[in-house]
N, C-alpha and C positions, 0 to 999 in steps of 0.2 A: 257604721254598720249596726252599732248596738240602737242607734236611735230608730233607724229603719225598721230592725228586726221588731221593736217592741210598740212601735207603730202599726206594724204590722198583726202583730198582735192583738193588739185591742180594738182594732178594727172589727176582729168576729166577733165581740160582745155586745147587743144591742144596749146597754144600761152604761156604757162605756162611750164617749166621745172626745175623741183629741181635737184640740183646742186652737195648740200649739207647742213645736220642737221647737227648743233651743240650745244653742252651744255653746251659749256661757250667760251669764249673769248679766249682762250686759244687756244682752239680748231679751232677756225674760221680763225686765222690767222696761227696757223700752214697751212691751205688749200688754204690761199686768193693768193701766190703766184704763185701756179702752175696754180690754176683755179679762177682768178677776175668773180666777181660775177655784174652782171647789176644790180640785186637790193638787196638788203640783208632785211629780215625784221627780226628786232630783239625784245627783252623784253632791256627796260628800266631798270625794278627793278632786277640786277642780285645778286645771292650769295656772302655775304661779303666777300667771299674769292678768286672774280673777281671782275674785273674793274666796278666801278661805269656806271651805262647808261650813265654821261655827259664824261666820260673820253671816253669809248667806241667809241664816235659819235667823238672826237675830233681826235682820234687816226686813226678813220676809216679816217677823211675826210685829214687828213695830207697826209696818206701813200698809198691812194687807193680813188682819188679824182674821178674818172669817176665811184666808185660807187654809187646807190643812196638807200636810207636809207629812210625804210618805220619803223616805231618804232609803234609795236602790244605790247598795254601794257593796265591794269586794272588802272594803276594809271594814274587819270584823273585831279590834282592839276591843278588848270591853269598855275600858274609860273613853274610846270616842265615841261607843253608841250611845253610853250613860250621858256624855255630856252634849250630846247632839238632843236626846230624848230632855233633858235639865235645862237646854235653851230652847225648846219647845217644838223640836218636832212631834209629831202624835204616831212615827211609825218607824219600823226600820227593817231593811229586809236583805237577806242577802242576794250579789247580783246570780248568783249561779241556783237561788230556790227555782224549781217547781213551777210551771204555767201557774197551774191551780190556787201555787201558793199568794203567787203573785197579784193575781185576781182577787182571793182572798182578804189578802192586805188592801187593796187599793177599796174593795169595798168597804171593810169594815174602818177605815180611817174617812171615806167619806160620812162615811152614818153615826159620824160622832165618837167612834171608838179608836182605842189603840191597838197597834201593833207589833211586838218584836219575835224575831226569827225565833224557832223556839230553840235552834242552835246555841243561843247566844241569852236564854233567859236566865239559867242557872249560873253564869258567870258575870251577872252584873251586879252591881253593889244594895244592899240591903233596900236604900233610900233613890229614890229617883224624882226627890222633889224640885218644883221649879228653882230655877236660879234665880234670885231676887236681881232688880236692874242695876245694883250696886256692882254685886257677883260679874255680872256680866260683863261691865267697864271692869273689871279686874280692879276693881276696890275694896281690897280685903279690909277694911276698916270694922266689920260687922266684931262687936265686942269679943265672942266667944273664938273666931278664926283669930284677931289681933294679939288677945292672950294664946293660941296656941304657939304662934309665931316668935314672940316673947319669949316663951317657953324653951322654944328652940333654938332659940340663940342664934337665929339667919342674920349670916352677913351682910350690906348692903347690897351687894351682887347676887347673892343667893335669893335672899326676898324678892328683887324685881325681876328673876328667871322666874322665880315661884308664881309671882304674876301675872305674868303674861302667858306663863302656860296654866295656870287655871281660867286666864279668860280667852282660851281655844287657840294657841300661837305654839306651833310647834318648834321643836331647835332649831329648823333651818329658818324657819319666820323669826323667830326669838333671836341669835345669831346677825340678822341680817341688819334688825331695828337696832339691836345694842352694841352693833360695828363691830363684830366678835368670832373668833371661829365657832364654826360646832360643836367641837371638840371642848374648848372653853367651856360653852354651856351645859355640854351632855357633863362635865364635872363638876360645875356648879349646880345643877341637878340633882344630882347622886349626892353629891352633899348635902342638899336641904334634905333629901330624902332620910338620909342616915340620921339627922340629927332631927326629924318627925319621926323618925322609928316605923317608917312605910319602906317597901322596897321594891311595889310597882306602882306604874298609873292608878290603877284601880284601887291601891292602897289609898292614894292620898285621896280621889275625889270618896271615897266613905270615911276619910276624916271632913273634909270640906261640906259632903251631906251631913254632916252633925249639926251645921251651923244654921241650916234651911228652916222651912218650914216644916211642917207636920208631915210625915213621911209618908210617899207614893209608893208601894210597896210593886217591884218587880212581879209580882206575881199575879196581881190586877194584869197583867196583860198576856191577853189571850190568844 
């Protein structure tokens, strides 16, 4: 229904053309070859039985760089738009924004620009710069992240939760790869957290943006 209605949608915009609906990842890149897409806007949260939203965006931006990636999603965490925007989407919008708004975003992310809700701009982290390809395979190896860890004294369990969830793997994902309950990791979590001295999402990835490049400042976007 959400696909139809927004189909539908953009059908009255003359400067607007759909391409193609898809309903999962599977699907999308079966099409992306014959027909590259200028802007794709996707969901975030898909079915566990597709690619995670941060694998999606990483895979998109690898194999299909001149696309640009508008992410239409309900979940409004601030460390998952920071790090959805830090693996390279160029937008992000809430599903419940505004026609207008929506139009909005989807133009100004074709025309080279970025986008965030403006719900969602004052609560994301200082830094929104790209995640280097290291970052991204979740190899905290970058000297200044390895000395913080150091620092903090993570357990062997504790670091490789830390892991996987700075490279986009949530506790049920994280859980599932390390044969573990949830429960398990949501307190090895909280552990690494207490002993980095963060005590949310958003905490840790504006320690982890320390370690980037030269900072994209949340407020470039418009």
């Amino acid at each position: 229904m959400v696909l139809k209605g927004l189909k539908s949608l953009f059908e009255g915009y003359a400067d607007i053309k759909v391409t193609g609906v898809f309903e999962d990842s599977y699907e999308l890149f079966d099409a992306m070859p014959a027909d590259p897409l200028d802007v794709l806007l996707m969901e975030y949260v898909l079915d566990t039985s597709d690619l995670n939203g941060a694998e999606l965006i990483r895979c998109l931006r690898q194999q299909y760089p001149q696309t640009r990636i508008l992410v239409f999603s309900a979940t409004q965490d601030p460390a998952i738009v920071a790090l959805a925007m830090r693996l390279g989407a160029h937008g992000y919008i809430n599903k419940r924004a505004h026609e207008e708004d929506i139009i909005r975003a989807l133009r100004r992310v074709h025309d080279d620009g970025r986008y965030i809700d403006p719900d969602m701009r004052d609560q994301l982290p200082d830094s929104l710069a790209p995640i280097t390809p290291r970052e991204a395979r979740g190899d905290l190896s970058e000297p200044r992240i390895q000395a913080l860890l150091r620092t903090a004294e993570l357990s062997p369990c504790e670091y490789a939760v830390l892991r996987k969830f700075v490279a986009g793997a949530n506790v049920m994902e994280i859980a599932e790869r390390l044969h573990k309950s949830p429960k398990t990791i949501s307190s090895q979590k909280a552990a690494a957290f207490r002993k980095l001295g963060v005590s949310t999402d958003n905490g840790l990835y504006r320690l982890v943006g320390t370690a980037a490049d030269p900072a994209l400042s949340a407020s470039a976007f418009l």
